[in-house]
C-alpha positions as a printed NumPy array, in Angstrom:
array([[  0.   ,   0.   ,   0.   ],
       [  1.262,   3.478,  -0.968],
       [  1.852,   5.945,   1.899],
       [  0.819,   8.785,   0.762],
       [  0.764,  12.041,   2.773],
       [ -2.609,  14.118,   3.164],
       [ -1.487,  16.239,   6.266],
       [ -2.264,  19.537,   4.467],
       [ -6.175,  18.284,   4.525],
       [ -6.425,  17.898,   8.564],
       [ -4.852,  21.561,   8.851],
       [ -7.348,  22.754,   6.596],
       [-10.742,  20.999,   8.087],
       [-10.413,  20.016,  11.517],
       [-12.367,  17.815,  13.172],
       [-15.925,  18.792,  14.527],
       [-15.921,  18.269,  18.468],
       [-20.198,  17.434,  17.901],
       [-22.486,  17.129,  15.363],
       [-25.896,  16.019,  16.151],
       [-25.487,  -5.934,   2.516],
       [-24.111,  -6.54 ,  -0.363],
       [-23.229,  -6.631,  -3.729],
       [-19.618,  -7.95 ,  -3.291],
       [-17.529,  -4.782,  -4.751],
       [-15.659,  -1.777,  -2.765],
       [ -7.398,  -0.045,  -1.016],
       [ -4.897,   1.67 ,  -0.19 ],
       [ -2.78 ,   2.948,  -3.688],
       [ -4.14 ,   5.815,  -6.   ],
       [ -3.967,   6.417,  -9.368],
       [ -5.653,   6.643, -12.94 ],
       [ -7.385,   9.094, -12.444],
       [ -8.239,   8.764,  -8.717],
       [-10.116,  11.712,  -7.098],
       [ -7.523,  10.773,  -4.134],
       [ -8.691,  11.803,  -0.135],
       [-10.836,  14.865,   0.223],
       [-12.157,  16.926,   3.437],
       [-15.758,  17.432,   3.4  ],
       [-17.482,  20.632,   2.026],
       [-18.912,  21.055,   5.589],
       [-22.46 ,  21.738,   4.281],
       [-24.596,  22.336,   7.431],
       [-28.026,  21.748,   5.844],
       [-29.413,  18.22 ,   5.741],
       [-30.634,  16.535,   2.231],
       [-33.161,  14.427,   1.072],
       [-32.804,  12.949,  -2.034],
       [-35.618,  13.672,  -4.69 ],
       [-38.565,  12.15 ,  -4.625],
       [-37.982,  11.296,  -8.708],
       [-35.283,   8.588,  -7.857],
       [-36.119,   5.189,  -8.674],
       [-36.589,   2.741,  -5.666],
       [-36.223,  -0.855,  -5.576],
       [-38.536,  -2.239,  -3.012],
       [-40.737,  -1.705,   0.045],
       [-41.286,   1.594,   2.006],
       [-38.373,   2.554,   4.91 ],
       [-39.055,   0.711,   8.155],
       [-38.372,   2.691,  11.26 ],
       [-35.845,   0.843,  12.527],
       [-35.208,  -2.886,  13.505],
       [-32.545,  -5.893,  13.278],
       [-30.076,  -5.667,  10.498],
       [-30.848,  -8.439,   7.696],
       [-29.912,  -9.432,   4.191],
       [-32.894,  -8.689,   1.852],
       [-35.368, -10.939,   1.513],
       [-36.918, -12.143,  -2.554],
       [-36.484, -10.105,  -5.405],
       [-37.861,  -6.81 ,  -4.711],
       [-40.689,  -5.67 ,  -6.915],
       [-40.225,  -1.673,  -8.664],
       [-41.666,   1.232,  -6.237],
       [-41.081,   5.189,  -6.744],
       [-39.932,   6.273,  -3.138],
       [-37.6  ,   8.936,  -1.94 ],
       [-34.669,   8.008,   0.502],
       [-33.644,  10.427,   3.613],
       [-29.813,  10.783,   2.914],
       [-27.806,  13.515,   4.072],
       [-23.736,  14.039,   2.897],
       [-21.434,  12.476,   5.697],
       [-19.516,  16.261,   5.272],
       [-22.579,  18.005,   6.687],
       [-22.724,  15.856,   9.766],
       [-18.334,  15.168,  10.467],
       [-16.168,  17.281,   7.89 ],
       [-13.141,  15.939,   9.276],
       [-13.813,  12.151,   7.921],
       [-11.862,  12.013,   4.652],
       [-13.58 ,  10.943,   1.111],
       [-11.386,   9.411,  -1.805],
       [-15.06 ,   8.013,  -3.666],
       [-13.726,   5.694,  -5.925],
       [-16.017,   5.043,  -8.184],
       [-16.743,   8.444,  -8.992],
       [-13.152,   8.521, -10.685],
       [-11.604,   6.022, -13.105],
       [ -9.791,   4.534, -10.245],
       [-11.892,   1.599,  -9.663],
       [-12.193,  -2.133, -11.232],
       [-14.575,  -1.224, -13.878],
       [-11.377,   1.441, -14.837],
       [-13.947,   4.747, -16.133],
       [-16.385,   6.796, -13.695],
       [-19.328,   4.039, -12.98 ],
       [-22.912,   5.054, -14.138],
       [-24.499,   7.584, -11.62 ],
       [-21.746,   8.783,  -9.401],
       [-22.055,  12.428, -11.076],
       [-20.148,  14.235,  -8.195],
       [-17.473,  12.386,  -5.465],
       [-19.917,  12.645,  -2.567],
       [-20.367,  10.535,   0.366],
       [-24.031,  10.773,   0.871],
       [-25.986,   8.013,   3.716],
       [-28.913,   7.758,   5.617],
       [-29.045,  10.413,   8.797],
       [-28.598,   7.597,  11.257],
       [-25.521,   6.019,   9.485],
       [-23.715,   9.38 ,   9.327],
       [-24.184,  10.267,  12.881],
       [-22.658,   6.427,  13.961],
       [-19.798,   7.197,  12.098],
       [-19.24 ,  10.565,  13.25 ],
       [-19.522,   8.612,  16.735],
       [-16.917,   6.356,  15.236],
       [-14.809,   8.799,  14.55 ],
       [-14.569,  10.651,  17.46 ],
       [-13.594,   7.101,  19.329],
       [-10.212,   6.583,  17.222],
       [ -9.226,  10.473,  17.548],
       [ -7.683,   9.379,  21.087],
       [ -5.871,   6.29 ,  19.277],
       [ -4.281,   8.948,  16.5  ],
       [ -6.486,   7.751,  14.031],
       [-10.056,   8.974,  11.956],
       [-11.798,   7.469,   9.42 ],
       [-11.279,   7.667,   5.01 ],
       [-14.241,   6.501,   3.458],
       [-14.016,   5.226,  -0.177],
       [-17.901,   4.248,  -1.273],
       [-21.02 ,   5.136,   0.82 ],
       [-24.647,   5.002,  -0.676],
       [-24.377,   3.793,  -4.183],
       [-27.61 ,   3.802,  -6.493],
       [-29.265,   0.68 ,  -8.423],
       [-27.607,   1.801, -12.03 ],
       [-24.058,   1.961, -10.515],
       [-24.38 ,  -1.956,  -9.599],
       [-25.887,  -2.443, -13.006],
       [-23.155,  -0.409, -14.493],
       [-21.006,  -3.333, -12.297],
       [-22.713,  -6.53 , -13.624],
       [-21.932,  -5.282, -17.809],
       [-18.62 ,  -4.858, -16.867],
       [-18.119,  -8.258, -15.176],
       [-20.397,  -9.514, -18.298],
       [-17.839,  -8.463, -20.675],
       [-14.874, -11.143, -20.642],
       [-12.52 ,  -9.305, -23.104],
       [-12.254,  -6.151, -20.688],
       [ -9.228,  -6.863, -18.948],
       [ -7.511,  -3.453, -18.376],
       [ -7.62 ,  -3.572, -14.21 ],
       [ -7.234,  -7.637, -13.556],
       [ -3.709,  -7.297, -12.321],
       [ -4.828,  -4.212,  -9.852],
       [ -8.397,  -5.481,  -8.812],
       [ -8.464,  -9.495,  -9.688],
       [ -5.518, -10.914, -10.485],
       [ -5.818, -14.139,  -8.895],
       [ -9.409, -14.519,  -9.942],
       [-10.693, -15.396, -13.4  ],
       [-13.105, -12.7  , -14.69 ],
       [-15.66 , -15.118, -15.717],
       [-15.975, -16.745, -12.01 ],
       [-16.624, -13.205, -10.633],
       [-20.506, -14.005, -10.427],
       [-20.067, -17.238,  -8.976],
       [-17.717, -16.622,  -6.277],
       [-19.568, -13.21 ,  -5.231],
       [-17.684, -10.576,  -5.928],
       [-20.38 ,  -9.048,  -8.318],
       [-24.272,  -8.954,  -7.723],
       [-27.372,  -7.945,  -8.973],
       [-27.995,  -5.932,  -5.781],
       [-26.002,  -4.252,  -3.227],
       [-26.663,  -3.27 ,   0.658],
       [-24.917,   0.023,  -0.554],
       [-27.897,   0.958,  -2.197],
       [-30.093,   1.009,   0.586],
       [-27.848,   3.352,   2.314],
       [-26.522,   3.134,   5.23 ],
       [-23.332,   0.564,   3.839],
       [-19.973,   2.239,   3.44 ],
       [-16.645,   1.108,   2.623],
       [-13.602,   2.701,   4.741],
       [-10.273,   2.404,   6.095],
       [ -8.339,   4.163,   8.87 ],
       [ -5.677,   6.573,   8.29 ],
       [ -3.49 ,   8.442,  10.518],
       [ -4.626,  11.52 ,  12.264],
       [ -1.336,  13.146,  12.254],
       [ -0.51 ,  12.044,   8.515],
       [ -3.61 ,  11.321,   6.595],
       [ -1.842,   7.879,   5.641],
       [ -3.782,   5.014,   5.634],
       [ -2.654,   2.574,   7.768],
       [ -1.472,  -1.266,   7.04 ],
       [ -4.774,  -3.34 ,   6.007],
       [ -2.948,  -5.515,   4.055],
       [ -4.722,  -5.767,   0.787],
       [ -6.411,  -2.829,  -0.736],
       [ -9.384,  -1.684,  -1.24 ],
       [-11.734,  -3.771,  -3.606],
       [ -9.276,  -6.322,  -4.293],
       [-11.168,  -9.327,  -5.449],
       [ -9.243, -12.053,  -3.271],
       [ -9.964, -14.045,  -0.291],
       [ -6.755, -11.997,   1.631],
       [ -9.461,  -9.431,   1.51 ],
       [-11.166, -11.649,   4.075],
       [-10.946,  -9.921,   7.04 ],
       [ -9.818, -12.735,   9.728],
       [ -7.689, -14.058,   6.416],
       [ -5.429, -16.188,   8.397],
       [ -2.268, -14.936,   5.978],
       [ -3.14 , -11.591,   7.347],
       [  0.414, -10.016,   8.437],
       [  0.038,  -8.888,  12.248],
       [  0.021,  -5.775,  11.92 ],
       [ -2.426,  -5.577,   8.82 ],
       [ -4.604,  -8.306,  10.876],
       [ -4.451,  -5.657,  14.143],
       [ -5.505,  -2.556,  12.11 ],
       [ -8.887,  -4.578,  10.687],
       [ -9.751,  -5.875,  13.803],
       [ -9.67 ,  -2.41 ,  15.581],
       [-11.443,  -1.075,  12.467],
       [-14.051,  -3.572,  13.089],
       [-14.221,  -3.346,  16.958],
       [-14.618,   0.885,  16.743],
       [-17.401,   0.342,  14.222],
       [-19.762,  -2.674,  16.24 ],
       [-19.237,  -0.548,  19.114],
       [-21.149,   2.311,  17.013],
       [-23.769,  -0.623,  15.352],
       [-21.832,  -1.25 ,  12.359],
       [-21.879,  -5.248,  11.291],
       [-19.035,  -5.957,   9.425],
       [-18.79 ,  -8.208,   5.966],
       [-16.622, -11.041,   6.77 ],
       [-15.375, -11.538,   3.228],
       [-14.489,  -7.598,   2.816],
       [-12.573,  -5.894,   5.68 ],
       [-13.594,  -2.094,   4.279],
       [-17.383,  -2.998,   4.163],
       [-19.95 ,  -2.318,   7.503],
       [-23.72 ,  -1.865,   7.074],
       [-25.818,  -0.31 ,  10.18 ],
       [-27.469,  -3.164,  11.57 ],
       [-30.546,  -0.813,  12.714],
       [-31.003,   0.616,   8.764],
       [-33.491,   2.916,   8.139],
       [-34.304,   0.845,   4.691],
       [-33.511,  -3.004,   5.005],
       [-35.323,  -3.878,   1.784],
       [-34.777,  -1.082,  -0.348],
       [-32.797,  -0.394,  -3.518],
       [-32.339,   2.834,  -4.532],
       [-31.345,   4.704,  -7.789],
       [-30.958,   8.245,  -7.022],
       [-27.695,   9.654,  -8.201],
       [-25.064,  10.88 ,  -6.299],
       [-24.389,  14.532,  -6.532],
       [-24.222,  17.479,  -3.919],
       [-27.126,  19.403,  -5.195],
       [-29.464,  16.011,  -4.929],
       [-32.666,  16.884,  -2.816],
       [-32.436,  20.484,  -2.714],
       [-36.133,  20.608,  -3.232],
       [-36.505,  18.973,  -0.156],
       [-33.602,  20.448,   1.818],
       [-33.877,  20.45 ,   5.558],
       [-36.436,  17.281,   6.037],
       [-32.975,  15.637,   8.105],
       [-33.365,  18.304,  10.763],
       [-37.224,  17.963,  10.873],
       [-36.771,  14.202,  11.318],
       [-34.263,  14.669,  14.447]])
């Protein structure tokens, strides 16, 4: 993994001291075209996304266990509550990877029209709680992928469709025949990203900006991505398990077979899919329903 130095972005945007499933995809180096790690624009107001996005599935539940989706959904036009993490913790870093060409498909995938993080109200304010726990340990939080809509997965499944596009197996897959992505799960038909409160991250050093030794990196298609992988190097194996530990403690259940990827287990949305895109000005119409809901 490339150690890379971001220390000019924690002088810039400090932290805040308070602010009130899966489709198998989500790394440490940058590159082609990588947006790299960002500070967040610190918007204050909340966002909810247009009620014109496309929704797969039932209406939100309130609450309740975390749980994989049930049957196929059927098509319903519903509008998520999602909010951009920078309004809610500015200091957590962003390098959204699939909003740059720096990702396995290898261009910007379908409906990531700006580099935002954007998630459900209740999974931004965990992680800001998560956050604030690994300040005292020198570390924060980089996130790479947060909510992700329905076309970007179906942007995923053409690419993994297409056996003569090759260009990022020895980056993203290179142990891992293209053609046996499907059937050993690293590409879906649906993602817990899409119901959004599923992120992707990584920890990085508070007094650097480096991200620390994880051992593979992100989105690398590979069972050392596991994240008890028993090859795991110590100190790699240390820095996922604290990773993992500072997110349960905040309700965060972590994907065994991806060390980066933690859904809230109390989502707002368990059985929804949506397709808004991602972009800052998404909801604007709507702007201030987060604060109304608190």
């Amino acid at each position: 993994m490339d150690r890379l130095d971001f220390s000019w972005m924690w002088t810039a945007m400090p932290l805040r001291a308070r602010v009130p499933g899966s489709g198998r995809v989500s790394g440490g180096r940058r590159g082609r075209g990588g947006t790299g790690w960002r500070a967040g624009t610190g918007w204050r107001a909340g966002v909810a996304v247009a009620a014109a996005g496309l929704v797969l599935g039932a209406a939100p539940a309130p609450g309740g266990p975390w749980r994989a989706p049930g049957p196929e959904p059927a098509t319903a036009t519903l509008a998520p509550v999602l909010v951009p993490l920078a309004a809610v913790d500015p200091g957590i870093a962003q390098d959204i990877r699939y909003a740059s060409a720096h990702n396995f498909v290898g261009v910007p995938v379908d409906g990531y029209r700006e580099p935002v993080c954007l998630l459900t109200p209740a999974a931004a304010r965990a992680l800001h709680r998560v956050q604030l726990s690994l300040a005292v340990r020198g570390l924060r939080l980089g996130v790479y992928d947060c909510y992700r809509p329905q076309r970007a997965v179906d942007h995923f499944v053409r690419w993994a469709q297409d056996l003569g596009d090759q260009r990022t197996k020895a980056e993203f897959y290179p142990r891992v025949d293209k053609s046996r992505l499907f059937a050993e799960g690293y590409i879906a038909a649906r993602s817990g990203h899409s119901r959004g409160s599923t992120v992707d991250l990584t920890l990085l050093e508070l007094s650097t900006g480096r991200p620390v030794e994880t051992g593979t990196p992100f989105d690398l298609f590979d069972p050392r991505s596991h994240t008890d992988d028993p090859g795991t190097a110590p100190v790699a194996r240390a820095n996922r398990r604290l990773l993992r530990s500072a997110m349960a403690a905040q309700g965060f259940v972590n994907l065994p077979e991806e060390w980066w990827h933690f859904t809230l287990r109390a989502e707002p949305y368990p059985a929804s899919y949506f397709d808004v895109p991602v972009t800052r000005t998404a909801g604007r119409s709507t702007v201030g329903a987060w604060q109304q809901s608190e």
